[in-house]
C-alpha positions, 0 to 999 in steps of 0.5 A: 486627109493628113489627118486620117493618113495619121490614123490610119497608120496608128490603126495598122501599128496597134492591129486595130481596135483592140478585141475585134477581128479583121472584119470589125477593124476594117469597117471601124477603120472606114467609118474612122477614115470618113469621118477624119477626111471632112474634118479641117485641121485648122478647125477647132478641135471640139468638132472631133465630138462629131466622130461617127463610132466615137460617140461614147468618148467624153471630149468635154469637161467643165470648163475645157473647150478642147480635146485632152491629149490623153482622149485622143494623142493622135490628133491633138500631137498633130494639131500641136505640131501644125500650129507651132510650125505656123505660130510658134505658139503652144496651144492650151485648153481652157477658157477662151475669152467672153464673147459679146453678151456674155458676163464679164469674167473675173479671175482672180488668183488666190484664196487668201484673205484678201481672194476670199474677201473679194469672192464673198462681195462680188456681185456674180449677176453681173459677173462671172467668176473663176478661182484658181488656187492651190488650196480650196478653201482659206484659212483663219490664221490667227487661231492657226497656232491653236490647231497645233497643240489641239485646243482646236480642230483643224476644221475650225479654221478653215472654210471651203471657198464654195461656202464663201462664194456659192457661185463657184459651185452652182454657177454654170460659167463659174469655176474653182480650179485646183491649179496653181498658175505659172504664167500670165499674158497681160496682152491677150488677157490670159493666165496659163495654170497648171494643175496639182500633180497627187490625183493620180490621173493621166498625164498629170500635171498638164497646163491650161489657159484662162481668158479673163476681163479682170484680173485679180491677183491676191496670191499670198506670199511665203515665209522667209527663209534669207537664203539660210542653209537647211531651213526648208529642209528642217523646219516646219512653217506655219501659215497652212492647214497642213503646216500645223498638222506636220507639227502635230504630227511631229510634236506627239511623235516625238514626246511618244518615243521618248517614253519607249523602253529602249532597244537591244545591243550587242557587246562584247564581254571581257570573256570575248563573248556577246551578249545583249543588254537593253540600251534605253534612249540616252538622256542627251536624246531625250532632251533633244527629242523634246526640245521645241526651238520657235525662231522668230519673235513676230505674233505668231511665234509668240501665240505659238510658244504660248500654246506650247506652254500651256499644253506642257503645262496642263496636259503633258504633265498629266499625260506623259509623266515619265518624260515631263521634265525633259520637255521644254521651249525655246524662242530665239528672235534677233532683236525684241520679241513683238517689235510692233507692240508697245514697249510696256506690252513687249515687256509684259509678254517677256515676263509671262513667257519667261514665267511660263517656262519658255526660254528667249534667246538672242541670236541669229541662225547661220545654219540649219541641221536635221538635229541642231541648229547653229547661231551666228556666234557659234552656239548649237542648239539641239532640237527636235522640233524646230518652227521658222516664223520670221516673216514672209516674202514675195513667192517666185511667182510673183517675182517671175512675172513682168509687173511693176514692184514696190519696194520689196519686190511685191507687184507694184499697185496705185491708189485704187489697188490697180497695176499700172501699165497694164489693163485690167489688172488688179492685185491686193493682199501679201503679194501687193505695195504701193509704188513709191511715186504713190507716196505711201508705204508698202503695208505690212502683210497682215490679215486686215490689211489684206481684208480691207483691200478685198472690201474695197476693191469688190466694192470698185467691181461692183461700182465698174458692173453698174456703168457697164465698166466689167469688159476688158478694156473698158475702164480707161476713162472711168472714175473709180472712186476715193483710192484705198485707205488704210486705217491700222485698227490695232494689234492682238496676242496670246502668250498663253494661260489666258493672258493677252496683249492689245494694242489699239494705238493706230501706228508704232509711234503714236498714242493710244489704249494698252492693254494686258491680262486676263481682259485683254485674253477676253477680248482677244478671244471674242474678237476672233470668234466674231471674225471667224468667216462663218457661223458654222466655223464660229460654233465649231470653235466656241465647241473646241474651246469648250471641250478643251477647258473642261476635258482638256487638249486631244493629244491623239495622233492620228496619220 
């Protein structure tokens, strides 16, 4: 009866439906006002799809279980309000929990290496599985920097996580949600989203719940920036698809203008009358234009100064002849560039870097401005594209959430990548350490660390199917196997004109192959080209790296 009184009132407020007259609304209004009286307010909201003369309103979406606030505010304000007074509780959309003969539903959080790795192993006869990230698709992050001068497509390194597990997209109970998730409720067994907010639809961006049996967390991490003044507002990161665009799109911007002819300005003469002259771009200006500043020596920021180089090496100097001597690189890192690598290859990439035009520099940044930026000891340097490669860190949601952490603040895991303390709750990749009663050093965050632990642990689930262990609460007395370890395989780096640097000692300090040169470029880029995540996107790069040899960079600037 409340309910209908409510719509009722919503009915003679608006003057009915709309484009009707008296005799249409009140006969809508009766069959409405009947329908309303038998529904039970405490009833789940998906029975309003039962409305007479509603019919031809959509109350169901894949995956949603209740009612949109946009497809029927009324009702769903009244029920919202009902059920804070009694609960003190929002209630969300979603997905409920499985029920008894159901598949065990797995959610895991992230599309990362170490997400993608899972989601390609899981065994979805036994599980369902849901994927919820901002992005859809993941990223080869070793030929990333190679995407920014255009030695490769951005599509060559990425691959929508649909292609990686198919059951995403043809699976009924199995979903990809294009959200980022805000929340998680380690008690009921639910994860609270919310989605992206540049589709343009009603009442955006709105948050929903999904119940799970297993959790995984493989959220990534995001790039440091200690707290220094300007970073996130000057500087451009690289570990996205869309990060090495922005560059692109900023590194071509930038060599264009500096070729423009100038503009005109007013001044006044001796005789106090004005005239114009054409007033060019300053030669400080230009400098600073094309002035390309890299801060932090890890392997990204090497390949990427090693790119940069050979893009002003080859193409530039073809290209953009009027500016090609204004263009240059800048690397400052804190200590050595390459710390990790061996002594003899770090001096090695110093040379070749050094031989191919890239300047290094020793400092520390204080601050960060939209034009220059300032080193601890006071030096400014202009720029006029600045990168910032300095490492990562864990993300705000990782620190938000009311888990163990390691040292380091990363979610705090055991031997088997799961987190104590809590049921069913597993997390790996970037976002993950070992708790120090474990014994083990927290991993750094690489792309085969990462990799490695999403093999492992999807062997665990599908081991966990088998001995009916994939419901919640049903693994306490089960055996999972040997605990995750981890072997270092070795390191690899481009610094460019078909030089490479390759590591394969197993640890900083231990003994082990050295490599560099022309081979070591070669082995490097086979390596990638068999890691690369699918055929498709295997045939997509050995196509770019071929255009480029022969044609040369695409030096379009497209957007």
């Amino acid at each position: 009866m409340a309910l209908a009184r409510v719509a009722r009132n919503g009915l003679r407020r608006s003057g009915g439906v709309g484009g009707g007259n008296t005799t249409e609304r009140n006969i809508f209004f009766e069959r409405l006002s009947g329908s309303l009286e038998k529904i039970n307010v405490h009833s789940n909201l998906t029975s309003l799809s039962t409305i007479k003369g509603l019919n031809h309103m959509n109350f169901w979406s894949r995956g949603i279980r209740t009612t949109p606030p946009y497809q029927f505010p009324l009702a769903e304000r009244l029920v919202e309000t009902e059920s804070e007074s009694e609960h003190d509780e929002p209630r969300y959309p979603g997905l409920e929990a499985t029920k008894p003969g159901e598949k065990p539903r797995v959610v895991v959080l992230g599309t990362g290496w170490a997400a993608c790795r899972f989601l390609n192993g899981l065994d979805t006869k036994a599980y369902d599985v849901v994927c919820i990230s901002p992005r859809n698709h993941m990223v080869f992050t070793p030929l990333l920097a190679s995407t920014c001068v255009g030695t490769l497509e951005f599509r060559s390194v990425s691959e929508p996580v649909s292609r990686i597990q198919s059951a995403l997209a043809t699976s009924p109970n199995s979903y990809f949600y294009l959200a980022s998730c805000i929340g998680v409720d380690t008690n009921k067994h639910e994860v609270y989203c919310e989605t992206m907010s540049n589709g343009g639809l009603p009442h955006e961006p709105y948050q929903f719940k999904v119940a799970y049996d297993k959790l995984v967390i493989a959220a990534g991490a995001e790039p440091l920036t200690f707290g220094i003044k300007g970073v996130k507002e000057n500087a451009y990161f690289l570990r996205e698809v869309n990060h090495a665009q922005e560059i692109r799109k900023k590194l071509l911007l930038n060599l264009m203008l500096s070729e423009n002819p100038g503009f005109l300005v007013a001044k006044l003469n001796y005789s106090l009358t004005i005239e114009f002259v054409i007033a060019g771009i300053s030669e400080e200006e230009k400098s600073r234009l094309l002035h390309c500043v890299i801060i932090g020596g890890g392997p990204t920021g090497v390949e990427f100064s090693g790119e940069l180089s050979d893009f002003i090496m080859r193409d530039v100097r073809e290209r953009y002849s009027q500016v090609k001597d204004y263009i240059k690189v800048t690397l400052i890192e804190a200590n050595e560039i390459l710390s990790s690598f061996d002594v003899g290859l770090r001096q090695y990439a110093t040379n070749h870097l050094r031989k191919s035009g890239v300047q290094l520099m020793r400092g520390v940044v204080k601050e960060v401005h939209p034009k220059k930026i300032i080193l601890s000891d006071g030096t400014d340097v202009p720029y006029g594209l600045l990168v910032w490669s300095t490492g990562v860190g864990p993300s705000q949601f990782i620190k938000s959430l009311n888990l163990p952490k390691s040292p380091g603040g990363r979610i705090g895991i055991d031997e088997w990548l799961r987190v104590p303390s809590v049921e069913d709750v597993f997390a790996l990749g970037d976002c993950a350490g070992f708790l120090e009663q474990t014994g083990k050093p927290v991993l750094p965050a690489l792309a085969q660390v990462a990799e490695r632990q999403g093999k492992y642990l999807v062997e665990v689930f599908n081991r966990m199917a088998k001995e009916d262990g994939g419901k919640a609460f049903s693994v306490k007395d089960m055996s999972l196997g040997d605990p995750f370890v981890y072997k270092h395989l070795g390191s690899m780096a481009s610094v460019g004109r078909y030089k490479a640097l390759v590591d394969l000692r197993q640890s900083k300090d231990a003994q082990g192959i050295s490599l560099a040169g022309f081979i070591s470029w070669l082995i490097w880029r086979s390596a990638y080209l068999t890691r690369v995540v699918s055929w498709r996107n295997r045939f997509y790069v050995a196509v770019n790296w071929a255009t480029t040899l022969v044609f040369g960079r695409d030096d379009s600037r497209i957007g």
